[in-house]
N, C-alpha and C positions, 0 to 999 in steps of 0.2 A: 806626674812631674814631667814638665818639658824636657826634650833630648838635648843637651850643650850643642852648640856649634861644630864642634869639634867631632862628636859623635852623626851628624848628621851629614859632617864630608866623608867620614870613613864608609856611613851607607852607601853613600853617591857613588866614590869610587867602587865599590865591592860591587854595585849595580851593574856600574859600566866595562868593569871585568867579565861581571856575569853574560850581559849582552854581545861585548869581545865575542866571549868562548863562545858563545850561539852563533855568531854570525862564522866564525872562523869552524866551524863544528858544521854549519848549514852549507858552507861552501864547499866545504872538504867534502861530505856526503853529497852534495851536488853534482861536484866532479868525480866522485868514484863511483857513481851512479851511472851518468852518461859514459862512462867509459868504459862499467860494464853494460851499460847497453849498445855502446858500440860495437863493442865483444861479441855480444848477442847477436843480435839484428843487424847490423850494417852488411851492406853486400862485401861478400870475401871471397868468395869463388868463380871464379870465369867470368869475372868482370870484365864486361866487355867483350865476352866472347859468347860462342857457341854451346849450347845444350851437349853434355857430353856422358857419359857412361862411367861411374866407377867399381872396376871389378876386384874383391878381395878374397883369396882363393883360400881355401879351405889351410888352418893353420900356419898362416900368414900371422906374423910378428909387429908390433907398431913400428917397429922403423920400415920394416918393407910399405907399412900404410903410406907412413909418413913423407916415406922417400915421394913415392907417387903422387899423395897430392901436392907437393913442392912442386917439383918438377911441371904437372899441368891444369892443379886447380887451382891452390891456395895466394892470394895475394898479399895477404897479411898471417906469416908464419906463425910469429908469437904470438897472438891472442888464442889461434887457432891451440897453438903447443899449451897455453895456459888451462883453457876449459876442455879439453881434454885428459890433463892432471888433475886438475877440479872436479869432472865428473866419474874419474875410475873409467874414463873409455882404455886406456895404454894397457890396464889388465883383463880387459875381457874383449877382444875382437869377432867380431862376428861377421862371417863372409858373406857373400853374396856378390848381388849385382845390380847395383844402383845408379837408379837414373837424374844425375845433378842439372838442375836448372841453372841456366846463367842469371851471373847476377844474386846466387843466392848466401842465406847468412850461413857463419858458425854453427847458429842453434837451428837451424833446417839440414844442416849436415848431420848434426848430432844427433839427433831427434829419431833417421832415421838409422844409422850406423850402432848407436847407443843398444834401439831393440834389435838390427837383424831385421828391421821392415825392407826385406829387398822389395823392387819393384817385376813385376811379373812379366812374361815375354807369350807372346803369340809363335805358336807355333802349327805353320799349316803344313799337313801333310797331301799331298798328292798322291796317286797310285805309283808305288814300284813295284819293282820285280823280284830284287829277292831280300834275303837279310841283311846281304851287306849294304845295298841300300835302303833301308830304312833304318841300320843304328847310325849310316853317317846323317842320314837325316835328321833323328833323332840329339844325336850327340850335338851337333854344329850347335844345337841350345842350347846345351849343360856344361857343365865342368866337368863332367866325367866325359873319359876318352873314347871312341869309335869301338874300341874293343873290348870295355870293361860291357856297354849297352848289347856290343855283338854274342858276347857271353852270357848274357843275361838273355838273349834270344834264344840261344838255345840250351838251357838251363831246363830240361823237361821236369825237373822238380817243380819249379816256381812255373813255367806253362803251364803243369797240371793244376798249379792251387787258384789257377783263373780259369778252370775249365776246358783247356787243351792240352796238346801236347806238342815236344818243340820242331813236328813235323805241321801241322796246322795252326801256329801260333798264329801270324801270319795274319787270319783272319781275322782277329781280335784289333786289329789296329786300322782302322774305319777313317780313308780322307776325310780331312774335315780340317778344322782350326781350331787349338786349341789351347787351353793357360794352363804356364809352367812355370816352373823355380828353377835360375839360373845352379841351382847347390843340389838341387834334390836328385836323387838315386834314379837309379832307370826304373825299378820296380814303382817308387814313387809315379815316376810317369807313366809307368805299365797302369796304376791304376786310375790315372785320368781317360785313359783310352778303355779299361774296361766299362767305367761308368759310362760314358758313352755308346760303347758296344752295347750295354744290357738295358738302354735307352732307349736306342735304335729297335733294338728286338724288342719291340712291345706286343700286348696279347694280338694284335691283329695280325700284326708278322708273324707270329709263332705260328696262330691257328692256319695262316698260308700257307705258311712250311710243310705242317704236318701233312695240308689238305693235297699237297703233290708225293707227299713221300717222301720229303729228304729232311734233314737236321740241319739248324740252321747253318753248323760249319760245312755241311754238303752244300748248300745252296751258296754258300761263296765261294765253297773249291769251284763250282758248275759258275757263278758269277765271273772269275777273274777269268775263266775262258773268254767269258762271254765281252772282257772287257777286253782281253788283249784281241780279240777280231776287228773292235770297232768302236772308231771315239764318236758315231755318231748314237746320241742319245735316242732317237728317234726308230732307230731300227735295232735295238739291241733286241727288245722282245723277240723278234721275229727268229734272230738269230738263237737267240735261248729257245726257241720253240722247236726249232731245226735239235737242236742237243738233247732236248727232254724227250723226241719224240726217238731218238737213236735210243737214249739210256729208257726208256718206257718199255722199249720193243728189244731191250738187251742185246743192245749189236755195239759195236767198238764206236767210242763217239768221234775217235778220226780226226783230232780236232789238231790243225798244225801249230797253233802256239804252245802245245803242250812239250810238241818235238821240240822249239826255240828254246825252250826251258829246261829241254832234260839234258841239250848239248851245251848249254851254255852260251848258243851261238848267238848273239842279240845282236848283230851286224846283218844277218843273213839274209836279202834278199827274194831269195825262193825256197822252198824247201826240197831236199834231194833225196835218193837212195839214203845217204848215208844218215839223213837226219828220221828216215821211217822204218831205219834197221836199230838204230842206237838203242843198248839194253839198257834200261830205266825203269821204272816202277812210274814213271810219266809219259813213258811212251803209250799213248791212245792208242795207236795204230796197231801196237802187239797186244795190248793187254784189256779188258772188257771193264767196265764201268767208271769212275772217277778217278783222277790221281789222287795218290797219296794226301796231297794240301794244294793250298791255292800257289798258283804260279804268277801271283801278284795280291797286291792289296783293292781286290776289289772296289770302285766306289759306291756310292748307294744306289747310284742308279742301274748300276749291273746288277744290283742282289737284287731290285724292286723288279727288273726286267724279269730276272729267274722268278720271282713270287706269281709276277705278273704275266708269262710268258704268253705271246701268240699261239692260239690252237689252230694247226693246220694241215697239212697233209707235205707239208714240205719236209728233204730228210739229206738234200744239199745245198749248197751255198757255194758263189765264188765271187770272187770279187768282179765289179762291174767292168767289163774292157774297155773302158772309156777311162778308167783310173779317176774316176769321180769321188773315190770312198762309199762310195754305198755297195752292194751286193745285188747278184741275181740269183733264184732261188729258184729249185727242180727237185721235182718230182721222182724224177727217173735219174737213174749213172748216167744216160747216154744222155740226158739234157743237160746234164751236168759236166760230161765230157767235150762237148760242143761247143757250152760256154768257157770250160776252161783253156778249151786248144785257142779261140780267139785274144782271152787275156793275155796268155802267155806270149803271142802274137804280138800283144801292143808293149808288154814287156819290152820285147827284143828291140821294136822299134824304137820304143824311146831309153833304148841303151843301158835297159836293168837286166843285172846278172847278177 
């Protein structure tokens, strides 16, 4: 039976309601769509500015987050304040130290603050000289302080569970460059530098070791000697050859950087009476075979020099009177006294004391 008229406008309308609610339903989702994708992806941070760094320090609170990126990231606060209530970031923060691109979104903040994906830092280590430089070294990367790193140096507990003790630690920390965590513990960094350390020492370096006689932390106590006489790579052998030929034939290796080290003096010039009387357990000059630890962080090319050293007949060294950096090498005291009375000579004249 045909639908009346009547029946067939009330379809109509109910149609055009229904297609109403679609379209006002299709719109509405449209724009809560785009607006959370504005949310999302639209650049929010440092727009228009520069690459910058954000650092959240170990139980750090959201408002101290919050504070921060107001102040130098955030350009659009609310959206930011929204998806971070929406994803439970406000109860769970995780520090670190994060590197913001400019120009980037919400959800490239989140993404990485959300897990604790901090971004990693290079840290190159140079040769120093004693502990306290190498925890501020160390430190200047972390969040832990100069001195919580300088105690963990000499912690002979934890020295010993690497192999040393917190008189030869020292030598376990190998210049080079290396990846770190702006959060992570010294120990943590203690054992990126051991990994390396027992990298370096591979079977061909061991078997060198042995084949001279020394262990490989004696070869870099005997290295940092060999480093503090002379940054030129090209004659360290020679000079390590000068040292192994002293400690071979067990006579005092005499070595003056030992004396700079055991006075502390690192300003000094020349070395004196008072620096080859000083009682130390690193004074060479009193006491027969190796110090106690290295008196620097040796680099690899001091330890390879020691692996590798010059066989010779030479058992002195002094620096060239011409102050070039290189050395002259003898045989005898008295070539060796010859050459030193003229260095000391060119000393005076060029007005070092």
């Amino acid at each position: 039976m045909a639908k009346s008229k009547k029946n067939i406008e009330k379809d109509k309308k109910t149609f055009q309601k229904r297609v109403a609610y679609l379209l006002i339903f299709g719109i509405t989702f449209a724009f809560i769509s785009f607006y959370a994708y504005q949310m999302l992806f639209a650049d929010n941070l440092l727009v228009n500015k520069e690459d910058k760094i954000l650092f959240i320090r170990k139980g750090a609170t959201f408002e101290e987050v919050k504070d921060t990126l107001e102040q130098s990231f955030l350009h659009d606060r609310l959206s930011f304040m929204f998806l971070s209530k929406l994803t439970g970031y406000r109860e769970k923060i995780m520090p670190g130290r994060y590197e913001i691109k400019a120009n980037s979104s919400n959800f490239q903040l989140l993404k990485k603050i959300l897990k604790g994906r901090q971004d990693p830092l290079k840290l190159t280590l140079t040769s120093v000289r004693t502990k306290d430089d190498l925890a501020l070294r160390i430190s200047y990367k972390l969040s832990s302080s100069k001195d919580s790193v300088l105690m963990a140096l000499n912690d002979n507990a934890l020295a010993m569970s690497f192999g040393f003790n917190d008189t030869n630690f020292v030598a376990m920390f190998l210049p080079d460059t290396y990846e770190i965590y702006w959060t992570w513990t010294p120990k943590e960094v203690f054992d990126v530098f051991q990994k390396s350390y027992q990298k370096f020492w591979n079977r061909e370096r061991l078997e060198k070791a042995r084949s001279i006689g020394l262990s490989p932390i004696a070869v870099s106590i005997m290295a940092s000697i060999v480093e503090a006489e002379t940054y030129k790579n090209e004659e360290k052998p020679r000079i390590a050859g000068v040292y192994m030929n002293r400690y071979i034939a067990n006579q005092r290796l005499q070595a003056d950087p030992t004396l700079i080290f055991a006075t502390q003096d690192f300003t000094a010039k020349r070395v004196t009476e008072y620096h080859r009387y000083f009682k130390s357990p690193y004074n060479t000059y009193m006491k027969k075979g190796l110090p106690p630890g290295p008196i620097n962080s040796p680099s690899q090319a001091s330890i390879d020099a020691v692996l590798n050293y010059e066989k010779h007949e030479y058992y002195f060294f002094c620096a060239n009177p011409e102050l070039n950096g290189f050395h002259l090498f003898s045989k005898t005291f008295d070539e060796h006294l010859e050459i030193g009375r003229k260095y000391w000579q060119s000393l005076d004249k060029a007005g070092i004391h």
